[in-house]
N, C-alpha and C positions, 0 to 999 in steps of 0.2 A: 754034229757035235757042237756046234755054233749055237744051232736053236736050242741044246740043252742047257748050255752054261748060260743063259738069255734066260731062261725060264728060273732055273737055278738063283740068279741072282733075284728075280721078282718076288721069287718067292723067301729068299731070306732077309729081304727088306720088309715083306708084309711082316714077318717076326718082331720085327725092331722095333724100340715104342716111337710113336709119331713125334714127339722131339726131336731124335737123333735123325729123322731125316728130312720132317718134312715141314713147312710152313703154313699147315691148316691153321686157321683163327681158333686157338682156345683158352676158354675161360682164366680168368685171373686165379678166380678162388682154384681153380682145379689145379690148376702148375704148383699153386703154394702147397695143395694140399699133399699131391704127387714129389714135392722138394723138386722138382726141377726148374723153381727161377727162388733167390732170397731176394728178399726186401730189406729195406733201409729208408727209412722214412726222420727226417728229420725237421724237424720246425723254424720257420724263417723268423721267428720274433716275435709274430701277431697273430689273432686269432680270426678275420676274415680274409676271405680274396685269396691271393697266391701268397699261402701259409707254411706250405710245406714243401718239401724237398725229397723226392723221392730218387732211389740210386735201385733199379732192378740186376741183379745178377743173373746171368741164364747159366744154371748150372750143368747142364747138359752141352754133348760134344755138336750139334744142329742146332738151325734157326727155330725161333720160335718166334710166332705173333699173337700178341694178345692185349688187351687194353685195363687200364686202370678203371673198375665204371662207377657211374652214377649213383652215388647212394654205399661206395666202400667209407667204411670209419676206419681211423688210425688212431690204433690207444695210446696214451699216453703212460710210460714207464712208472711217472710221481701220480699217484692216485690225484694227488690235489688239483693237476695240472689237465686242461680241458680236452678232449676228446675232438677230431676236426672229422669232419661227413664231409664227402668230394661231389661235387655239382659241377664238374665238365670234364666228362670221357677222358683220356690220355691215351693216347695208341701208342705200341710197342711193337719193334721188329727188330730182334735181338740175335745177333748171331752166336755160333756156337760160345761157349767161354766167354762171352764178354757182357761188357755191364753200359747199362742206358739209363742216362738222369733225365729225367721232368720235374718240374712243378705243376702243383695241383693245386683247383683254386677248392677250396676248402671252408669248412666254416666251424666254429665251435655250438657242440650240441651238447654243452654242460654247462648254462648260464652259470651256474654260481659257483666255477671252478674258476682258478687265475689265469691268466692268459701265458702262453707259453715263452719262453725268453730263446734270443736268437740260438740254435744249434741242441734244442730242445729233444731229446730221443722220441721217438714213437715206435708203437710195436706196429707190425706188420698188418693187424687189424681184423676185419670181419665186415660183412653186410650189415647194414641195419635193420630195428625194424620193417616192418609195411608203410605204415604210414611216415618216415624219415625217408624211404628210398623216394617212394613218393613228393613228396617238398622236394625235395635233391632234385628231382628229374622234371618235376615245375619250375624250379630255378633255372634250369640250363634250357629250357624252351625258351628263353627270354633274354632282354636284355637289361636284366635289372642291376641295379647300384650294389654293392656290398652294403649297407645299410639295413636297405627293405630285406635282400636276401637271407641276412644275420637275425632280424627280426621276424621274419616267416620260419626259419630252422626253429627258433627258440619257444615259438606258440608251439610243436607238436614234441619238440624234447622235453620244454621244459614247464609246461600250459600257461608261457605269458598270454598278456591277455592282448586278442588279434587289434586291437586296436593302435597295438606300438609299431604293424606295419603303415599307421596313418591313413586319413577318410579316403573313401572313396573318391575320384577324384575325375572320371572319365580319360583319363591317364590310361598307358599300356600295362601300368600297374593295377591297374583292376583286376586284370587277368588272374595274378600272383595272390590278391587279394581273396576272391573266390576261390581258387583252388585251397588256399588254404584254410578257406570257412568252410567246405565242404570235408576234407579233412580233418577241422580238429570239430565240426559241429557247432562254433560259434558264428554266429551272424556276423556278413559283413561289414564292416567297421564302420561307421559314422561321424564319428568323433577319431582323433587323434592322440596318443600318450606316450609321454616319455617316461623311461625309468632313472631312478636317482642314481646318481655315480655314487661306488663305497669303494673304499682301498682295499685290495686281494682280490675283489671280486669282478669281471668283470662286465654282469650285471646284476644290480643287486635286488631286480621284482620289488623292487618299491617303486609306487609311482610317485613321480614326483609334479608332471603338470599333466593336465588336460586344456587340449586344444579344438572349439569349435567355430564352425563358422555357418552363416545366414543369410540366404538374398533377401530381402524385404522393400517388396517394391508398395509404394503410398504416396495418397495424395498430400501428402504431410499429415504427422500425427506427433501424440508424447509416448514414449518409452520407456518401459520399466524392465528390465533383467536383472533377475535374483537367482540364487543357487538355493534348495531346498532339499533336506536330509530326509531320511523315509520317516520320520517321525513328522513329518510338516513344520519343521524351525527353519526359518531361515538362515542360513550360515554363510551368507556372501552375498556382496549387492555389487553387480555389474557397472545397473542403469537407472538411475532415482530418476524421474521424471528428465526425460534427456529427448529433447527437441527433434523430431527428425524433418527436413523439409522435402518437399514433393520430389519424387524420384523413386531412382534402384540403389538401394545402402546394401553393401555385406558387409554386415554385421561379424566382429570377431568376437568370441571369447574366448582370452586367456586365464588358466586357473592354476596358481599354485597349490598342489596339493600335498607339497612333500610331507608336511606334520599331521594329516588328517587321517583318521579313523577307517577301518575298513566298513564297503559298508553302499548302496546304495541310494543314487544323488540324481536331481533331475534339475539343469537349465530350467526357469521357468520366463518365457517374454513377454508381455499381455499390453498393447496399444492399443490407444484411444479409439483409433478409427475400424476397428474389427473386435466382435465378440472372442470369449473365451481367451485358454492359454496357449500358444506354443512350446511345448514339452518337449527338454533334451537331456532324456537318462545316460545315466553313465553310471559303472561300478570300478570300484576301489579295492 
């Protein structure tokens, strides 16, 4: 009689949905889709790093485990208001009835929405893209700054141009760098670019400066660096005959570019003591 009520029960637990009794690891999206966990996602202020706030409810009477992952987006309620893509896992072990907060470091993958103000709603959300989960899950390989991180989401959301994650550098950000030329198809960066700050927006894809740089090693020579538009004008002079003496110079240039044209521009350097030019394209 013993072994039957034993079998008995085994068998009216396999009935049961795996929520109500058991702790296997599953899916985020699947719980939300099944209603057995609500979400509450709310916004800390800002729009990179740990941006949001998340409150999971497990609305079922069993534990459940499952993780917030790489590459989940949280929409934003006000259309205006930016959309945040999660780049580091959250694990979740949530017992019956009750409810688990985390923060998510998060990023905005709407450059030209506003950035979100403290206690900001989000809705519950969805995957991204392929190539966004992507970025997302190259971000969290790494230990990169909120910065570069914010700058590599916004090349494949928003097609800035890869160069505003800054040159290459033999840095651990190379890494981040290539993964994301490979993803959005643009070559890795060479040059450096900032975008101009505009009120509501909180980037506004206007470039404002380019920033490059040059080892140049010589027995001493003169130096000329000029900026040339695709039409061959000159439109910026660096270096009018400017002295350089025997050694290893790196060479800067900085270029304000905020009022200029769209539109393709090459660095051009040409010293005394070596033929031809050294050519440094950049677009606008």
């Amino acid at each position: 009689m013993q072994r039957n009520l034993s079998l008995c029960a085994v068998l009216c637990a396999a009935s049961l949905p795996l929520a109500s009794w058991g702790i296997e690891q599953r899916s985020f999206i699947e719980l939300l889709e099944h209603r057995i966990i609500d979400v509450r996602p709310v916004g800390l202020g800002g729009h990179t790093g740990e941006s949001v706030r998340v409150a999971v409810r497990n609305l079922s009477s069993g534990p459940v485990s499952t993780s917030i992952p790489v590459g989940w987006v949280f929409t934003s309620q006000e259309p205006e208001v930016q959309d945040l893509i999660v780049t580091r896992e959250e694990m979740l072990a949530i017992s019956g009835g009750a409810t688990r907060t985390v923060t998510c470091r998060a990023f905005c993958c709407e450059a030209g929405g506003t950035g979100p103000s403290e206690g900001e709603i989000y809705r519950a959300g969805h995957y991204a893209n392929a190539k966004l989960i992507a970025v997302a899950q190259a971000i969290a390989r790494g230990a990169y700054t909120d910065d570069i991180a914010q700058s590599a989401v916004w090349v494949l959301s928003d097609a800035n141009d890869i160069a505003s994650l800054g040159a290459m550098d033999s840095t651990a950000n190379d890494s981040l760098r290539l993964a994301v030329s490979k993803l959005s198809g643009q070559p890795a960066p060479l040059y450096s670019m900032r975008y101009a700050e505009e009120e509501g927006r909180v980037c506004s894809q206007r470039p404002s400066s380019i920033h490059r740089r040059l080892r140049y090693a010589t027995m001493g020579t003169v130096l000329n660096a000029v900026v040339i538009d695709r039409t061959g004008h000159v439109v910026h002079v660096f270096n009018n005959n400017t002295t350089l003496e025997a050694g290893t110079h790196m060479l800067t240039f900085d270029l304000d570019v905020n009022d200029w044209p769209p539109g393709n521009y090459a660095i051009h350097a040409r010293s005394t003591d070596r033929a031809g030019v050294h050519r440094m394209p950049f677009t606008l």
